[in-house]
C-alpha positions in Angstrom: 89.6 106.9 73.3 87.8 104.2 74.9 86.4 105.4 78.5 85.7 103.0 81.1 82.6 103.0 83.4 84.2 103.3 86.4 86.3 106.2 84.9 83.1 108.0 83.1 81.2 108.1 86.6 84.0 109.4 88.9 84.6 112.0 87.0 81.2 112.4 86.8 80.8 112.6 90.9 84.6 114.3 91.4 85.5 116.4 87.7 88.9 117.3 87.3 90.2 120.7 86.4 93.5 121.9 85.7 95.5 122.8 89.0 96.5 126.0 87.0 93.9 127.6 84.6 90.9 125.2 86.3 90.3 123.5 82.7 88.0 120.9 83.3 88.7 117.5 82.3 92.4 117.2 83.2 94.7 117.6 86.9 97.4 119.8 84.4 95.9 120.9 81.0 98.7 120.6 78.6 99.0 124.1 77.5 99.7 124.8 81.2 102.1 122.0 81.8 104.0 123.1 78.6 104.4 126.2 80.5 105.0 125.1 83.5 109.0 125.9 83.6 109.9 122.1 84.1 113.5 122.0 83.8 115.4 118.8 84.4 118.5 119.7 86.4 121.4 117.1 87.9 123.1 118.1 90.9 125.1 117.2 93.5 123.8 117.7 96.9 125.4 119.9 99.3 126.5 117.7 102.4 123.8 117.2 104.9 124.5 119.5 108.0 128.6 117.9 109.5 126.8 114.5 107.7 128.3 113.1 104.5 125.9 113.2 101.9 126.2 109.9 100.0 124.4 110.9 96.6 126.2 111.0 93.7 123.7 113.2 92.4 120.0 114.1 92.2 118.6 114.5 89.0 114.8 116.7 89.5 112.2 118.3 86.9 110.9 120.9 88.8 112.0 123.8 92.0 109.8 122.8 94.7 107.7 125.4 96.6 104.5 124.8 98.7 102.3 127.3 96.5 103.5 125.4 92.7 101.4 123.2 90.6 103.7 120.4 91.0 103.7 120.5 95.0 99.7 121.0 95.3 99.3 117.8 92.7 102.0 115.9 94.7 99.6 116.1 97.9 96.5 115.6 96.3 97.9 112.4 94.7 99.5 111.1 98.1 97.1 111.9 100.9 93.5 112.4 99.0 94.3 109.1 96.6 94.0 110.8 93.5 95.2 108.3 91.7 94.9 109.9 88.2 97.3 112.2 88.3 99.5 109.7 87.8 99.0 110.3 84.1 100.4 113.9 84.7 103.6 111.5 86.2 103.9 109.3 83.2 103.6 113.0 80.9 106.2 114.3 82.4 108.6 111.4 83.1 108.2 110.6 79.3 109.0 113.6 78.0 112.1 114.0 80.1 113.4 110.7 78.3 116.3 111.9 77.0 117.5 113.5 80.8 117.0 109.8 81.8 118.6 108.1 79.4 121.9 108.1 81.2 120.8 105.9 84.1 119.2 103.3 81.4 121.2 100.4 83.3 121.1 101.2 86.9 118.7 99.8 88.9 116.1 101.6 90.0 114.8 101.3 93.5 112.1 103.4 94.9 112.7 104.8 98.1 110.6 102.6 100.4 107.4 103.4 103.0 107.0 101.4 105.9 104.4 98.7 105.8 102.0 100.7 108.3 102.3 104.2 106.4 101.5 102.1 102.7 98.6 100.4 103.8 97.6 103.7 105.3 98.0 105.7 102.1 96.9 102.7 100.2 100.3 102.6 98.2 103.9 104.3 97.7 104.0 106.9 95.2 108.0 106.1 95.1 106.9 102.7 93.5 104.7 104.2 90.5 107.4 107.0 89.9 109.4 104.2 89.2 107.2 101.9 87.5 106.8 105.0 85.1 110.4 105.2 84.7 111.1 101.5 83.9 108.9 101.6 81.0 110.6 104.0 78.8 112.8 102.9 75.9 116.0 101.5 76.1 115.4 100.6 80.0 118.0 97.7 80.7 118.6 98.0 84.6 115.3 96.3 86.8 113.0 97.4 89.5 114.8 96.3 93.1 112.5 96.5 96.2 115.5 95.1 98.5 115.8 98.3 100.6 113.1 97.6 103.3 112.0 100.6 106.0 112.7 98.8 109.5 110.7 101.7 111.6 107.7 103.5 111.4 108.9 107.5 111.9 107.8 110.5 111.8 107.0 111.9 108.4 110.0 114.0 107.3 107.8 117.0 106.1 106.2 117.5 110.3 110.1 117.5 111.5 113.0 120.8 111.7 115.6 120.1 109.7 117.8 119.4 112.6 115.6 116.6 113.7 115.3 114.5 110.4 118.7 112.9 110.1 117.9 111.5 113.3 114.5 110.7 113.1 115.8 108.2 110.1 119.0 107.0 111.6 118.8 102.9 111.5 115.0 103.4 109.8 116.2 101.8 106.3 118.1 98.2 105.6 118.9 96.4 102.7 117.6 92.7 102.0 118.5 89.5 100.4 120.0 90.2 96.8 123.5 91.1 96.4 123.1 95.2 96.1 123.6 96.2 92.9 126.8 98.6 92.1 124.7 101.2 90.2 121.2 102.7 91.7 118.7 104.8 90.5 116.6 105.9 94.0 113.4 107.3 93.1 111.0 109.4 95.3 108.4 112.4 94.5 110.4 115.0 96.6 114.0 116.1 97.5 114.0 118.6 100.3 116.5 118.2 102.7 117.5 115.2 101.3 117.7 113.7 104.6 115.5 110.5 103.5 117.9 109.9 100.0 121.1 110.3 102.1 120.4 108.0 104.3 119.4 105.4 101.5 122.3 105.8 99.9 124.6 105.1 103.2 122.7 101.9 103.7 123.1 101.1 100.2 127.4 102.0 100.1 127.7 100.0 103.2 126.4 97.0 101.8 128.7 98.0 98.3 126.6 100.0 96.1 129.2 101.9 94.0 127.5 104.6 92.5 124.0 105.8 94.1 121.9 109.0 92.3 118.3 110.1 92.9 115.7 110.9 90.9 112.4 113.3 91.6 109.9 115.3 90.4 110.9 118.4 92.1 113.6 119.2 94.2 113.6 122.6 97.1 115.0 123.3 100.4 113.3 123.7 103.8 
């Protein structure tokens, strides 16, 4: 393995170590990710308080909890721009392959961030979630970035459940191409739901047929 410059002195300055065992060299050591209880599950998600829940389904890798591995790499990757553990991503997405493999033709649209909060965070981990995704064999359906974030809100994770339907009510609009009658929405996590539901109204009221989600972990708050 060929290691770049850049590479050899950040992790030089800022080492990695296993979020588990502390290994150095690596965000999740493999020994630890192997045990790490990832188990891909697809359900379908309860209604949203009296609100229709439009997913078809939500297929997840891991139960989310504030204290796991997945949820403590999930927030150093989005708001401390560790952008390596995006390898831990591509690891896990690839070897769920198979659990995939049923949405190889839908088109996969990652759930978008509004223009202020990306250039904030510097990019939208929905986006390389599904960049991951598209490049695994046998992928026929494209990458879509048609559904566009009108408003700047709240984040979701700051807000009572009660609040977050509303917080995102007309936040989310689809543009330009016809909408395509199969999608694949991808985001890093599946709480509530309240973000995915949402999505998926816009997307049925401009003809989607068939809507499902994708994430690494899915919990309940």
């Amino acid at each position: 393995m060929v290691v770049k410059p850049l590479d050899y002195f950040k992790d030089l300055i800022f080492p990695r170590f296993c979020i588990t065992c502390g290994k150095e060299g690596e965000w999740w050591c493999e020994r630890c990710l192997s045990k790490s209880g990832c188990n891909p599950q697809c359900s379908h998600p309860e209604n949203y308080g009296r609100n229709e829940n439009h997913l078809d389904g939500i297929l997840a890798f891991f139960n989310y909890a504030e204290d796991q591995p997945i949820a403590l790499l999930l927030k150093q990757f989005k708001y401390r721009q560790a952008f390596e553990i995006g390898d831990v991503w591509k690891k896990i997405i690839t070897a769920q392959a198979v659990s995939i493999a049923m949405y190889s033709d839908f088109t996969l649209l990652p759930v978008p961030l509004h223009p202020r909060r990306e250039r904030e965070r510097g990019f939208n981990q929905a986006e390389v979630l599904a960049r991951i995704v598209s490049e695994l064999p046998g992928r026929t359906g494209p990458i879509a970035g048609n559904l566009r974030r009108l408003r700047h809100t709240p984040r979701q994770a700051e807000l009572p459940r009660a609040e977050r339907l509303k917080n995102l009510t007309g936040a989310f609009a689809w543009q330009g191409m016809p909408v395509p009658a199969q999608v694949l929405l991808v985001d890093d996590v599946y709480t509530t739901g309240a973000t995915m539901n949402e999505c998926a109204k816009i997307l049925k009221q401009v003809g989607a047929k068939v809507v499902f989600g994708l994430v690494l972990a899915k919990g309940g708050r």
